[in-house]
C-alpha positions in Angstrom: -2.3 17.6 -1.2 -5.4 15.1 -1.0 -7.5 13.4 -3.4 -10.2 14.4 -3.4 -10.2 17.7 -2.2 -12.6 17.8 0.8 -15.1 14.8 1.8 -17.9 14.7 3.8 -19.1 10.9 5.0 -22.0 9.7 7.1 -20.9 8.2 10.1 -22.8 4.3 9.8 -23.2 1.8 12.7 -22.6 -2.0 12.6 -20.2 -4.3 11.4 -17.9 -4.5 8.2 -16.6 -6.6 6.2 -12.6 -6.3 7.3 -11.0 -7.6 4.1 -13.8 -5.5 1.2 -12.2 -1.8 0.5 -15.6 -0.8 -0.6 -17.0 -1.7 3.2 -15.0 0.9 4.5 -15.8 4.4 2.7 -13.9 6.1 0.2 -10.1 6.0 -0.5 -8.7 9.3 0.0 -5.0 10.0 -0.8 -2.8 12.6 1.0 0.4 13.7 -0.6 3.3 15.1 1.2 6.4 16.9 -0.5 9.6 18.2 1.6 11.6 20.8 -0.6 15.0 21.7 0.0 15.5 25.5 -2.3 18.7 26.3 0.1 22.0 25.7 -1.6 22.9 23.2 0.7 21.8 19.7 2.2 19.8 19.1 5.2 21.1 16.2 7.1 19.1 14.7 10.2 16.3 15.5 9.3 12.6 13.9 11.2 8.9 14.3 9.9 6.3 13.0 11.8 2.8 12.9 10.7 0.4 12.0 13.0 -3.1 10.8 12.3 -6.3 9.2 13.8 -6.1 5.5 15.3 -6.0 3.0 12.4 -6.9 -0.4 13.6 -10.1 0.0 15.1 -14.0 -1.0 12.8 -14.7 3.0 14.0 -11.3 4.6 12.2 -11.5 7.9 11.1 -8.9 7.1 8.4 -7.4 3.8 7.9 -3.9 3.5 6.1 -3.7 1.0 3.4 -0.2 2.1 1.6 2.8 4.6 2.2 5.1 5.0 -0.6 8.0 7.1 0.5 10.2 8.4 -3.0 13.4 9.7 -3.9 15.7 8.1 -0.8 13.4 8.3 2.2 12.8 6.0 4.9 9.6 5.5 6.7 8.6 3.8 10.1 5.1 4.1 10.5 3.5 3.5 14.0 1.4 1.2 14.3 2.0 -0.7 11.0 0.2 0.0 8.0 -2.7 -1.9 6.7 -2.5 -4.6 10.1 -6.3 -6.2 8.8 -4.9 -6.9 5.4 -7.8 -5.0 3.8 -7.4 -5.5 0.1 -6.6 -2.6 -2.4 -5.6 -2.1 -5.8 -3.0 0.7 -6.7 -4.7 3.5 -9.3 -2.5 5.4 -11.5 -3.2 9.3 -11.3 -2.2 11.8 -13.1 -0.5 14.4 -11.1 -2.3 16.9 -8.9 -1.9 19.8 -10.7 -3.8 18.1 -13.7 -6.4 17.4 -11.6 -6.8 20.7 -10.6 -7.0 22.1 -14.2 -9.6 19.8 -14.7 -11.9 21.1 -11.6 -11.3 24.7 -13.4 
């Protein structure tokens, strides 16, 4: 899932401010859920996700945060956030609220 939904943005020119969240677009969230509905474990198991370049003033998508839940690990590649950019953590209701709203 991502919040939002879909988002278009105007590609700009120049320079930004590397430590301002607001100088680099708008957050957008991507949610990722592994379900196990067998009656056993899965043991061994590997995800990766890959995504645009994240270091560079002309990212697609830059990653700020990765919070892994319920017993996972995560090694992201290159590391996440390497500018420092400064964010604050918003508390959302769950997705399927959000939906209902949109209805």
């Amino acid at each position: 899932n991502s919040f939002p939904a879909s988002l278009v943005v105007a590609a700009e020119e120049g320079e930004r401010e590397q430590n301002s969240l607001d100088s680099w677009g708008p957050k957008v969230e991507h949610t990722y859920e592994l379900h196990n509905n067998g009656p056993g474990t899965v043991n061994g198991l590997h995800l990766s996700i890959h995504l645009p370049g994240q270091s560079q003033p002309s990212d697609l998508l830059y990653i700020l945060d990765i919070q892994p839940q319920g017993g996972l690990q995560c090694f992201p590649q290159p590391h996440v956030n390497p500018l420092k950019v400064g964010f604050f953590k918003r508390n959302r209701p769950p997705l399927e609220e959000d939906d209902e709203e949109g209805e």
